[in-house]
N, C-alpha and C positions, 0 to 999 in steps of 0.2 A: 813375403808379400802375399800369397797365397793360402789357401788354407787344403787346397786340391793342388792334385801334380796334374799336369800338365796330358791331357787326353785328347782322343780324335772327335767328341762327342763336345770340345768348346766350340766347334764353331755354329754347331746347331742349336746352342743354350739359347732362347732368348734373353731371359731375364740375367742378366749378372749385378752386382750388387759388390757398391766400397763401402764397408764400414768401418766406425774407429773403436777397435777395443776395448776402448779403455771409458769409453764412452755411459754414464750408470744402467740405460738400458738397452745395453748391448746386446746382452745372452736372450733377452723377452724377444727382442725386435727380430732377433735372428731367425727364433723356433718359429716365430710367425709367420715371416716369409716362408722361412720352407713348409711351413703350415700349408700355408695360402696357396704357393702353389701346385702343392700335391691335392688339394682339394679341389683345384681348377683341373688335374688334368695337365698342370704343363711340366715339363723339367725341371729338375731342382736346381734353384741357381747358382750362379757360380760363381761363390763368395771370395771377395780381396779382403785382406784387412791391410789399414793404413800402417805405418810408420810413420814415427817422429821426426824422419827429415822430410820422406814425402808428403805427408801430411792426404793424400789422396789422387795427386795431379798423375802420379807415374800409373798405381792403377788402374785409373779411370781411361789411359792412354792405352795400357792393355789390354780393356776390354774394348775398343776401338779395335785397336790390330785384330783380334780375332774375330771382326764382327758383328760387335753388340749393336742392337738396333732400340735397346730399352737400359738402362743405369739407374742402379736404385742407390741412393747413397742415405748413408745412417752415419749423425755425429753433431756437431756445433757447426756455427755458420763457418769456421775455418774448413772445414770437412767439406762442405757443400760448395762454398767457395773455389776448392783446390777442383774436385771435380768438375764445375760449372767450366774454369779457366780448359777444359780437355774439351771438353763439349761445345762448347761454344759454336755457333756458326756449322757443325756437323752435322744439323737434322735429327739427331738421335734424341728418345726421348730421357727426360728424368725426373726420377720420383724422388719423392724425399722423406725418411725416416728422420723428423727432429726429434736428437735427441740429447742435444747440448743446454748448456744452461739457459740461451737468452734464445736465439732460433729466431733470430728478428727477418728474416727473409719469411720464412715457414708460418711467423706470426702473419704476416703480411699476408698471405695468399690462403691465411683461414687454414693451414693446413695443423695446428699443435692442438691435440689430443692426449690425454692422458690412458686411452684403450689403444692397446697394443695392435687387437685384431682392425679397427678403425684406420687406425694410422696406415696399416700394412695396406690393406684394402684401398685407400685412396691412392695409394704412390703405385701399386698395380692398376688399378682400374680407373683411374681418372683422365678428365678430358684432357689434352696436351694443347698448350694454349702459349703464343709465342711472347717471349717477353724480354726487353731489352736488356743488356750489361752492360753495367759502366764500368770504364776501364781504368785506371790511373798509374801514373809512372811520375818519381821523384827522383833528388839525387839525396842520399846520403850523406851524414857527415862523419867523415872520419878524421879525428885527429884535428879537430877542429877546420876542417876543409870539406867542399864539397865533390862528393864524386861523379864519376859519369851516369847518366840519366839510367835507368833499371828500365829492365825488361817491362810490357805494360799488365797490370796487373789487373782482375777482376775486384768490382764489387756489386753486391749485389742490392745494396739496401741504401748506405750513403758512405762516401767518404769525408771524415772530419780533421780540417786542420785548423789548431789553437785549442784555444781554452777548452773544448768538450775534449779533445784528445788527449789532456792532462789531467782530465777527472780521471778515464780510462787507464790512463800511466800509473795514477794514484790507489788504483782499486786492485787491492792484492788478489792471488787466487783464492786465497782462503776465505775472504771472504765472497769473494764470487760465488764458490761451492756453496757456503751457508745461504746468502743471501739474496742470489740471481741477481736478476736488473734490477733491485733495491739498493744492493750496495754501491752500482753507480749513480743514483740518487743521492744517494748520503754521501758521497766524496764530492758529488756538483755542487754542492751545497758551499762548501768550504773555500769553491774557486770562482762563486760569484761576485769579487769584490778585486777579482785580478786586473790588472792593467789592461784595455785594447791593444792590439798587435797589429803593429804600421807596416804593411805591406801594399805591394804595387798587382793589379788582376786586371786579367785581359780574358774579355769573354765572348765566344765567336771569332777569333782572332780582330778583334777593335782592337784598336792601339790600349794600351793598359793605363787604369787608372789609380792613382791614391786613394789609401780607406785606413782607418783604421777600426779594427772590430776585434769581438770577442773572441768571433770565430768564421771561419768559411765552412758550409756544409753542401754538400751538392748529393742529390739524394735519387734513388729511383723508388722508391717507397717511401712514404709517409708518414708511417705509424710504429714509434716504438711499443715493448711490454707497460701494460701499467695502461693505454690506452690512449695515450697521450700522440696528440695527431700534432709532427715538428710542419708538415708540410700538407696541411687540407687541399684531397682533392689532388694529389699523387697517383699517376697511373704509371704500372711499370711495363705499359707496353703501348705507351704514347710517342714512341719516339726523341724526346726530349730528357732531359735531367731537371731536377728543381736545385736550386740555387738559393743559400739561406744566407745573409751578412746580420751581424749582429752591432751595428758601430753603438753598444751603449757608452751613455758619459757620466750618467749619475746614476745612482743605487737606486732611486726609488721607480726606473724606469724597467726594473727586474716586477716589479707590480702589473705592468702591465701588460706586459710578455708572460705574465703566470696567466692572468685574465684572457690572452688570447687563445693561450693553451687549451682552458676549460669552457671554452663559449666554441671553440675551432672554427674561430673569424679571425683571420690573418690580420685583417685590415684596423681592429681594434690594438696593435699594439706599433705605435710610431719608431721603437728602437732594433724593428724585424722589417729591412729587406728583401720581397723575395724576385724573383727573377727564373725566367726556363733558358736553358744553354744546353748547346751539343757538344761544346766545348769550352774549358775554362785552363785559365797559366795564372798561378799565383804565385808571389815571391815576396815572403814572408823580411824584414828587414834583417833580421835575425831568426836562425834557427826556430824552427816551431815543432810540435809533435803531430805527427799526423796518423789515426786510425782507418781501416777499413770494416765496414759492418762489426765496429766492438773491438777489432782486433789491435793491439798498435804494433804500427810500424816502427816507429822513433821517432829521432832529431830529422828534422829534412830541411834541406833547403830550398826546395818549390816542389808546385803541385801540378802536375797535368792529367788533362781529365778529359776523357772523350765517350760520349755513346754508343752501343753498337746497336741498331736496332734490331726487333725480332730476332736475335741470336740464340736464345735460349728456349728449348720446351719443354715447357714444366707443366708436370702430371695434374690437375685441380680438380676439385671438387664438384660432382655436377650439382645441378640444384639440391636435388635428392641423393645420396651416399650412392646408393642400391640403383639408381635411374638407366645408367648407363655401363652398368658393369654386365650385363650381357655381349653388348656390342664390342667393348672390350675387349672380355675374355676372346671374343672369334677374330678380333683383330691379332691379338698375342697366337692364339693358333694358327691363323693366317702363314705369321711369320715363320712359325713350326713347321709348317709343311705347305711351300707357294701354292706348289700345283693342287 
């Protein structure tokens, strides 16, 4: 789990840091942190790397136990996700090293950079700014049955059940790795002629109603890679979740759901529903797939979804890069020594 044993000098580390491995710029991201901090003057931090079952939640849990009052996490948005679900509602801040394929959270908050020392430098020295997580909880099917409701889970960008969650299902790793968020473009492509999916959704707790659509998307960000804005005018620290229904019935009304896309006026395409909820219950007639931020879950048989507001603080950018990495850095010393 660690990469250091276990010393009397964790509990006065500020900065600890989950990264994942296996991650392409793992080894860059690392030297820069500990770059960055020996050039600021503070401890070197005190790195976790994830595992494959934990994926980062158990980490980010121990640097909690001993402390941490700053969490830098480096990896894809499952990486960031597992640690966000530890942090959550703690006060603690977090910084983010994107360094996964698609980083659709990290896209969102202007954080992806392709400079090492940049990147490092904003998830150290940026402003901490509070921003909601949506939470979601389904039940599985196993064996053709469904099981009992799951633990509730973080997302941080949107949860998608139906049709976009089976492009997602469709798109190998291998080409993930070549292609990033191109190659789920190019699977979307192939599932816009699928049938709408008859399910029953209750939103705010309203008694539930019939629909059927392409898909349900409930989003706390707006904008995936590629620039393409699902939800204009997304704030992830409004309080609220956006809510997408897609009830298309004929193919040529995918024309102008593309047109709304590249104008980013909602209101120009009549087969896009949207709607703000703090809470949604969807229940698909039949099994559907459902993703979180890219990732899939699977087969599910409903979706529940709630906001938590201001739970998360994430590290951002000030106007200026450089603006406020003074105040900063004596904030992180601060923490180094109260008195």
């Amino acid at each position: 789990m660690s990469d250091d044993a276990e010393s009397p000098r964790d509990a006065g580390t500020v900065v600890w840091a989950v990264l994942n491995p296996v991650a392409k710029r793992y080894a860059v991201a690392r030297h820069s942190l500990e770059r960055a901090c020996a050039d600021a003057g503070l401890p070197a931090p005190h790195v976790l790397t994830t595992t494959p079952d934990g994926g980062g939640y158990a980490e980010a849990r121990r640097a909690l136990a001993h402390g941490a009052r700053t969490v830098i996490v480096g990896g894809g948005d499952g990486t960031v996700r597992a640690v966000a679900r530890a942090l959550a509602g703690t006060g603690v801040e977090l910084g983010i090293l994107p360094l996964g394929t698609a980083n659709l959270f990290a896209f969102n908050l202007g954080l992806r950079t392709r400079d090492p020392r940049l990147m490092v430098d904003r998830a150290l020295f940026g402003i901490p700014v509070a921003h909601d997580v949506g939470w979601a909880s389904w039940r599985e099917i196993d064996d053709g049955r469904a099981g009992p409701p799951t633990p509730p889970q973080p997302f941080l960008v949107m949860a998608g059940l139906g049709h976009d969650a089976a492009t997602v299902l469709a798109t190998g790793p291998d080409a993930k790795a070549r292609l990033g968020w191109a190659s789920y473009l190019a699977r979307g492509v192939r599932h816009l002629g699928s049938a709408p999916l008859s399910m029953r959704v209750s939103v705010d707790n309203a008694p539930a109603r019939r629909l059927r659509t392409w898909t349900v998307l409930v989003a706390n960000c707006g904008i995936i890679p590629g620039g393409i804005e699902i939800f204009p005018g997304a704030r992830p620290d409004d309080g609220y979740l956006e809510c997408l229904e897609v009830p298309i019935r004929t193919p040529t009304q995918w024309a102008s759901i593309a047109w709304a896309g590249i104008t980013r006026h909602r209101w120009h395409a009549a087969a896009l529903r949207y709607s703000r909820v703090r809470t949604l219950w969807a229940v698909p007639d039949d099994p559907a797939p459902l993703h979180l931020d890219g990732d899939v879950v699977g087969m599910v048989a409903d979706l529940r979804v709630r906001v938590q507001p201001a739970a998360l603080l994430v590290r951002r950018p000030p106007d200026t890069d450089a603006g406020d990495r003074p105040r900063a850095l004596q904030t992180l010393r601060t923490q180094i020594n109260p008195e």
